[in-house]
Phi, psi and omega in degrees: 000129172220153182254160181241126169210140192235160164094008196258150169264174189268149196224092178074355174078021165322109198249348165208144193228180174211135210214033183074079172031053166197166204227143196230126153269116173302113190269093173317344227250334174241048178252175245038334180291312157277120182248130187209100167272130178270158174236149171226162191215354191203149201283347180295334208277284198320298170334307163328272196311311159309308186277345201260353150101008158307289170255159189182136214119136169297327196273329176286335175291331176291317203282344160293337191295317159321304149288350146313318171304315147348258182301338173268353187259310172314315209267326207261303201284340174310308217271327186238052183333230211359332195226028204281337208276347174275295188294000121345314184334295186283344166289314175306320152334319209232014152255355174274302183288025187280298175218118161356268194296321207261127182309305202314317190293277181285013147316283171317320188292286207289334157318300192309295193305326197273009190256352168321307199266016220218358188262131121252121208062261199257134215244037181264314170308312179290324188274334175295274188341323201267344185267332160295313174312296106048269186287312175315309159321327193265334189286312177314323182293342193306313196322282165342300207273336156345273157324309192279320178316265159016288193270032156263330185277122165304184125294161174070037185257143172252116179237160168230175202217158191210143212055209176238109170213057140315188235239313186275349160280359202205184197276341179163160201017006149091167179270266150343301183282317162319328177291300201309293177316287183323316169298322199280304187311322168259040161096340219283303224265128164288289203262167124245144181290145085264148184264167233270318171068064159277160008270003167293327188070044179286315229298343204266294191284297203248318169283301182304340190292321224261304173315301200304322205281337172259005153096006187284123158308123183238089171288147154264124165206184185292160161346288181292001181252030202280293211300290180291339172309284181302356175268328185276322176266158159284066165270152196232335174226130164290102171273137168214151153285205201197125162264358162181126182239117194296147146338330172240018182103291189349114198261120178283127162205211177291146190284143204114325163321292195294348182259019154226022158274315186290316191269237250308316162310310187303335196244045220324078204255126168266154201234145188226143186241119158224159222181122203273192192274354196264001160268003184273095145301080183281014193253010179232150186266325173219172190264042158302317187287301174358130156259157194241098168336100181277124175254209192252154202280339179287354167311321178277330177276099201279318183276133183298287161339321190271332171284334179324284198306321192302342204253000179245328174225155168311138160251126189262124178212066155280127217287350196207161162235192176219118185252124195285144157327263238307309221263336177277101164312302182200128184272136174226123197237171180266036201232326158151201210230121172258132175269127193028095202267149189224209193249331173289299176283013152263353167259353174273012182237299198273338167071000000 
């Protein structure tokens, strides 16, 4: 069940909240024009809500998944206490199938699930905790990687950035924006790129808004201008988050990512991936194994042409891509900074 409230400012750039036992989403889908808070009660919604791209970011997707566990376990020990952990099931099932590629959802699932035997009685309280942790946790590591990125950034430097990985991607300051905030705060950083990022439009919608709002020099521009912006400007960096980054560095993220990891290399442009441990898959070796979200093809059709066309030909609209290691300068977790990643320095760090 959800109230709709609008018209409101935004607070910290809260992208997911808990609210007297109910979890409140920021509905991402109408920013920038719009502030629209979701309210949920029940874990089917939230699944909804996911997939349907009311939130988004591996980190935020995770920590929302959490609190659904949340709500399905109140709504489950209400209606049977003796049997919620069975009836829990199929909900849990169908928010793990919510979105594929980003680790972080069921990364949160199997976390919750794993405090299930440690419940006698009523499971709301162990589970709300362990899900505020959860969320408490990831703004710090944002913090962290912050910090750590930042003393990779020269002064007088310019960077672009691509998608969202922001304050409204994670539990709060963001990953990629987060190095980006830390920098600009100690002087390092002129500019920022963002590219536009379709069909969604975080980069457009959601990143540059998140700059302005913090006062960071923001350019916007398309997708296809990545490549000469970098042959024409001094950008010293690419930053991107990340939605499952593999056992041997391979990096998942929005599509679009890996063609402007290849112009950055070509144009020796360094490229820094951040990303908390909880988006590190060691259970995959590489991102050949990645599954990649296919979304539905009417997202893309923005033009009374282009539906014209949709209806005569396949539309591919994938949500992600794969940038291998060889192409990643440096991964930065809140576990620490990895230099050119391999499968040895990811296992010395990540086991």
């Amino acid at each position: 069940m959800k109230n709709k409230k609008s018209n409101q400012q935004i607070e910290s750039f809260s992208a997911v909240k808990w609210d007297a036992g109910n979890l409140i989403l920021l509905d991402q889908r109408r920013l920038p024009n719009d502030v629209v808070y979701l309210r949920y009660d029940s874990i089917f919604d939230v699944a909804a809500a996911i997939k349907e791209m009311v939130v988004r970011g591996a980190p935020a997707i995770g920590i929302t998944a959490a609190y659904a566990v949340v709500l399905a376990a109140i709504s489950a020990y209400k209606d049977s206490p003796n049997s919620w952990r069975q009836n829990i099931e199929k909900g849990l099932q169908e928010l793990a199938a919510a979105r594929p590629t980003a680790v972080n959802l069921n990364w949160a699932i199997k976390k919750m699930r794993n405090e299930f035997h440690s419940i006698d009685g009523d499971p709301q309280e162990i589970l709300l905790k362990l899900a505020i942790k959860i969320h408490n946790d990831d703004i710090t590591a944002n913090h962290e990687m912050g910090r750590l990125g930042a003393e990779l950034i020269n002064p007088n430097s310019e960077v672009i950035t691509h998608c969202n990985a922001g304050a409204l991607a994670t539990g709060g300051y963001g990953t990629a924006l987060g190095v980006i905030r830390a920098a600009y705060k100690k002087g390092l950083l002129n500019k920022v790129y963002a590219s536009e990022t379709r069909p969604w439009f975080q980069g457009a919608r959601l990143t540059s808004w998140e700059l302005e709002q913090d006062g960071i020099p923001v350019s916007l521009l398309i997708d296809s201008a990545v490549s000469d912006l970098m042959r024409s400007e001094n950008i010293s960096w690419l930053i991107v988050g990340s939605d499952r980054i593999t056992a041997n560095g391979d990096v998942a993220n929005k599509i679009g990512t890996y063609s402007h990891a290849l112009s950055a290399n070509y144009h020796n442009i360094k490229v820094m991936v951040v990303a908390p441990a909880s988006t590190i898959d060691m259970t995959i070796k590489s991102g050949k194994k990645i599954p990649i979200e296919n979304r539905p093809s009417n997202e893309i059709m923005t033009f009374e042409t282009s539906k014209t066309v949709a209806n005569q030909i396949e539309i591919l609209n994938p949500a992600f891509d794969i940038t291998p290691s060889s192409l990643v300068d440096y991964i930065v977790t809140e576990k620490g900074i990895i230099h050119k990643p391999n499968a040895e320095k990811m296992h010395a760090i990540f086991g």
